[in-house]
C-alpha positions as CSV (number, residue, x, y, z in Angstrom):
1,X,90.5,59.1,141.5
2,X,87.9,59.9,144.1
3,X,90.4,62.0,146.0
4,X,91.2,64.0,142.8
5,X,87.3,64.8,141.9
6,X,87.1,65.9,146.0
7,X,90.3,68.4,145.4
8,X,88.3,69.4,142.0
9,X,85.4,70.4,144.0
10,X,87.0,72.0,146.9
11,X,89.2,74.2,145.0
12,X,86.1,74.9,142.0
13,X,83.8,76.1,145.3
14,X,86.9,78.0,147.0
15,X,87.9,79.7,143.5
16,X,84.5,80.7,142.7
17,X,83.1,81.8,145.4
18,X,86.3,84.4,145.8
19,X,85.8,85.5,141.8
20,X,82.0,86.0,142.8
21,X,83.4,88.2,146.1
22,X,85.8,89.8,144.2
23,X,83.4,91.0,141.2
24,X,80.1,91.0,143.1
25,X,77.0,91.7,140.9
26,X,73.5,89.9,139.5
27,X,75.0,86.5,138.9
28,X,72.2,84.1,140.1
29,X,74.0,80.7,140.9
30,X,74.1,78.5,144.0
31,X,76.5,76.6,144.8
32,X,76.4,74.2,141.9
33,X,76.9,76.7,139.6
34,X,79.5,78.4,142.1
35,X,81.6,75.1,142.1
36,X,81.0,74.8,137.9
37,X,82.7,78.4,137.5
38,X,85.7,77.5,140.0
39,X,86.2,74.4,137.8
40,X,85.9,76.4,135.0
41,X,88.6,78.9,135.9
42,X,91.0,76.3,137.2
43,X,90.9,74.9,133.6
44,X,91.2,78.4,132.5
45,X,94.2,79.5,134.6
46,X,95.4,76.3,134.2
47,X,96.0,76.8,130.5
48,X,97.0,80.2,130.9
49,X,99.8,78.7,133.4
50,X,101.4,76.7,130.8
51,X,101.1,79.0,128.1
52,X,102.5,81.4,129.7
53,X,105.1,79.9,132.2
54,X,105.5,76.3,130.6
55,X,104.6,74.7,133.8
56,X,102.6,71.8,133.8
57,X,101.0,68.9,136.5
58,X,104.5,67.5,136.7
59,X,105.6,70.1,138.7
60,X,103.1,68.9,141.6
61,X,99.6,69.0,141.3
62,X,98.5,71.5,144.0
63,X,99.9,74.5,144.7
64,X,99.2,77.6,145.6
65,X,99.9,79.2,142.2
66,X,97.4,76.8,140.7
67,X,94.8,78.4,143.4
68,X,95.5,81.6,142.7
69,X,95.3,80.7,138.7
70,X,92.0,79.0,139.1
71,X,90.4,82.3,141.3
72,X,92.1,84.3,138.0
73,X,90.6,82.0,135.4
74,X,87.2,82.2,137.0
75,X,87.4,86.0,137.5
76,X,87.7,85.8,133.3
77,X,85.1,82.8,133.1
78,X,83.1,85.1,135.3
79,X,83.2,88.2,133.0
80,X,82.7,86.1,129.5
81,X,78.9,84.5,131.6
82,X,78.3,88.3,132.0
83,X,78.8,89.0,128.2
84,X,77.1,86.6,126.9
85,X,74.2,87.3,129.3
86,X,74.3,90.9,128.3
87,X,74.1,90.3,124.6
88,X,70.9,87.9,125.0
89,X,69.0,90.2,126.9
C-alpha cells in the first residue's frame, strides 16, 4: 500500500509538471497542487483508457501508456482549472 501511494505521487508530480510545461500560463500552484493535478489526470486518462480501449489495471498497473494517459488527463484537468477560473473572475 505504501509503495502504491509513492507510485501515485511520483507519476501525479511527473504528469503535472509536463501538462504545466506543455500549456504554460498563470497557473499559481506549487508542488502540492502540481502533484494534485497529475493525480487528477491519471484518474482522468485513466477513465478515458478504459472507455475507450477497455483496458483496465489487470493488464499491469504501470505502463507507459498509463503515463502518457495521466500527462493527457491533466492537460484536460489543466484546461477545465482554467475555465472555471476564468468564469469567477
Amino acid at each position: 500500500m505504501l509503495m502504491f501511494i509513492i507510485m501515485l505521487i511520483i507519476v501525479g508530480l511527473i504528469a503535472g509538471f509536463i501538462a504545466r510545461a506543455i500549456m504554460p500560463g498563470p497557473d499559481p500552484m506549487g508542488v502540492v497542487g502540481t502533484i494534485v493535478l497529475g493525480i487528477v489526470g491519471s484518474l482522468i486518462g485513466g477513465f478515458l483508457g478504459y472507455v475507450l480501449f477497455g483496458k483496465d489495471v489487470s493488464s499491469g498497473a504501470f505502463q507507459t501508456s498509463g503515463l502518457i494517459g495521466s500527462i493527457i488527463g491533466a492537460i484536460i484537468a489543466l484546461l477545465i482549472l482554467r475555465l472555471m477560473r476564468r468564469e469567477r473572475v
